[in-house]
C-alpha positions in Angstrom: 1.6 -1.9 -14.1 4.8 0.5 -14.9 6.0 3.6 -12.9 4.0 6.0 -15.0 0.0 4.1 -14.6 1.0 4.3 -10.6 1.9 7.7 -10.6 -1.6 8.3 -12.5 -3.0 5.8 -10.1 -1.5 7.4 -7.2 -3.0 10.8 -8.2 -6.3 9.4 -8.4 -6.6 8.7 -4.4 -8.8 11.1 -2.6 -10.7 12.3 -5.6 -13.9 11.6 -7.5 -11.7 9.8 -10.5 -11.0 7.4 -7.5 -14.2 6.1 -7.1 -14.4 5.6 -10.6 -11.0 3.5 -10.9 -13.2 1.3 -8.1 -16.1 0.6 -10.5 -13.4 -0.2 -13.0 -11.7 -2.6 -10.8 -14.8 -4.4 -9.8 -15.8 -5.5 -13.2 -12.4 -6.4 -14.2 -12.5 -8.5 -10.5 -15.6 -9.6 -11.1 -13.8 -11.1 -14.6 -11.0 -12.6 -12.9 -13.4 -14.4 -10.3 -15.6 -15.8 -13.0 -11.9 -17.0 -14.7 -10.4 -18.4 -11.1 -13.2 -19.0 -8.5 -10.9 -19.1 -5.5 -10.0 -15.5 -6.3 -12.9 -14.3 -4.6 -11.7 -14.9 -1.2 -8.5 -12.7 -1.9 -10.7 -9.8 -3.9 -13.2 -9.5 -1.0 -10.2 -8.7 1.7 -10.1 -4.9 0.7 -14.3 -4.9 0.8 -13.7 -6.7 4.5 -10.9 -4.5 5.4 -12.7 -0.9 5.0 -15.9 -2.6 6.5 -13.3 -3.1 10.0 -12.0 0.3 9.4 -15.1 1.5 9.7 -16.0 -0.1 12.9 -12.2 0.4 14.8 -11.0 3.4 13.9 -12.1 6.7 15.7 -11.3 10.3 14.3 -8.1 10.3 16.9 -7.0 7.3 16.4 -3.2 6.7 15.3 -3.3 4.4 12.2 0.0 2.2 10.6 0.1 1.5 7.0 2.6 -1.0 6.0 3.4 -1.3 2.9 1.6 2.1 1.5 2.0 1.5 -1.9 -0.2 3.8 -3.9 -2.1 5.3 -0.8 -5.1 3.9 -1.1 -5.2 2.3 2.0 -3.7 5.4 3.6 -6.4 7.4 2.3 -9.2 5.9 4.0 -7.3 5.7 7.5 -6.9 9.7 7.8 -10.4 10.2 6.1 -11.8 8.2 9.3 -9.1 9.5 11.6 -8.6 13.4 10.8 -7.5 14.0 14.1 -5.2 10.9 14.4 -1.0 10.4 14.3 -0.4 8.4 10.8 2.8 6.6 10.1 3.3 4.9 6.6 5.6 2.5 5.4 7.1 2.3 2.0 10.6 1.0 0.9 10.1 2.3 -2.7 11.9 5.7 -2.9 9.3 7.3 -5.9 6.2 5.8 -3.7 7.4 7.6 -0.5 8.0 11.0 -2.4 4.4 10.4 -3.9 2.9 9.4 -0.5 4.6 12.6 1.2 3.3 15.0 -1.7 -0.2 13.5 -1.3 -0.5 13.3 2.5 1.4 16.2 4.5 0.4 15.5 7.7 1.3 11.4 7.4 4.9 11.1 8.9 6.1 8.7 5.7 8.7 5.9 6.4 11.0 5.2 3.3 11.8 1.7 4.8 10.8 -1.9 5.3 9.6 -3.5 8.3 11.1 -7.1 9.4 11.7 -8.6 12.8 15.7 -7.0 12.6 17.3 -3.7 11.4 19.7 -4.3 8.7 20.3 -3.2 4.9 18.5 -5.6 2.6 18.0 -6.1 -1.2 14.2 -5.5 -2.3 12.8 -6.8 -4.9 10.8 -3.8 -6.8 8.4 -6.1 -9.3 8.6 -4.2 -12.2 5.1 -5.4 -13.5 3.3 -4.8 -10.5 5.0 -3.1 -8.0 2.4 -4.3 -5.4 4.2 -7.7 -6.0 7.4 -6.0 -4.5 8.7 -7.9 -1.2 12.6 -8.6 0.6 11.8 -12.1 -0.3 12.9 -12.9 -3.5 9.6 -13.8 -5.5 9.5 -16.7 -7.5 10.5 -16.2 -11.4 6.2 -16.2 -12.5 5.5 -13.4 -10.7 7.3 -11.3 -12.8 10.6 -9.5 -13.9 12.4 -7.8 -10.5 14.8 -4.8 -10.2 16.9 -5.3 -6.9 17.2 -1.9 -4.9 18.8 -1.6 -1.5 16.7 -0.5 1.4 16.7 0.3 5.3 14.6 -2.1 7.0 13.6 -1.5 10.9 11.2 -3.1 13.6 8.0 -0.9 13.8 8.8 -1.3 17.7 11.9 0.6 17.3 10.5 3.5 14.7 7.1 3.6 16.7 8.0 2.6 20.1 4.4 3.7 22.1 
């Protein structure tokens, strides 16, 4: 997916096109199930993830995206919780910059989360950034660029 599709992708969050790229998604999903059946476990987690959103998450409630990515996620959480505290967490330096444009009032974390603090090499997939981990992936998931980047505990960012 290069830089430039995110940022297009990225944009698209919060606004009509959004549910659009959904319908999209779903017939290209509904493709890659009929391709590889056990895919359909892994497609349905976003489905069964906004369904417990919806039941958990009050309009104060203080929500924790790790791993922001494109904002998706991130989107939904402040749309349920308008009046809530919202930390997000992403280690890629052009996500954060587009995650703090798009959401003002979301205190944005240019880190990664691990069970230490320390200075680590990330592994950016440049394919599909959503791929992107501190663990180096193996060589079929695509070609990598290496970028250093802080990683904290959440305990110690957020501590209450």
């Amino acid at each position: 997916m290069g830089r430039r599709y995110e940022r297009v992708a990225s944009a698209m969050v919060g606004t009509p096109l959004q549910t659009v790229a959904e319908k999209v998604r779903d017939v290209k999903n509904a493709r890659t199930i009929r391709q590889e059946p056990g895919m359909a476990d892994v497609l349905a987690e976003t489905r069964r993830t906004y369904e417990l959103m919806a039941k958990v998450i009050r309009p104060d409630t203080t929500c924790v995206d790790v791993g922001a990515h494109l904002g998706v996620m991130l989107h939904r959480m402040v749309k349920l919780a308008p009046q809530g505290r919202h930390h997000a967490f992403e280690p890629v330096p052009y996500k954060a910059g587009w995650l703090r444009q798009k959401f003002p009032s979301v205190t944005v974390h240019e880190m990664a989360l691990a069970d230490h603090d320390a200075v680590e090499t990330f592994h950016l997939n440049t394919g599909s950034s959503a791929l992107s981990a501190l663990r180096r992936p193996s060589e079929d998931h695509g070609p990598t660029e290496a970028i250093t980047v802080p990683v904290r505990r959440l305990d110690d960012v957020i501590p209450d």
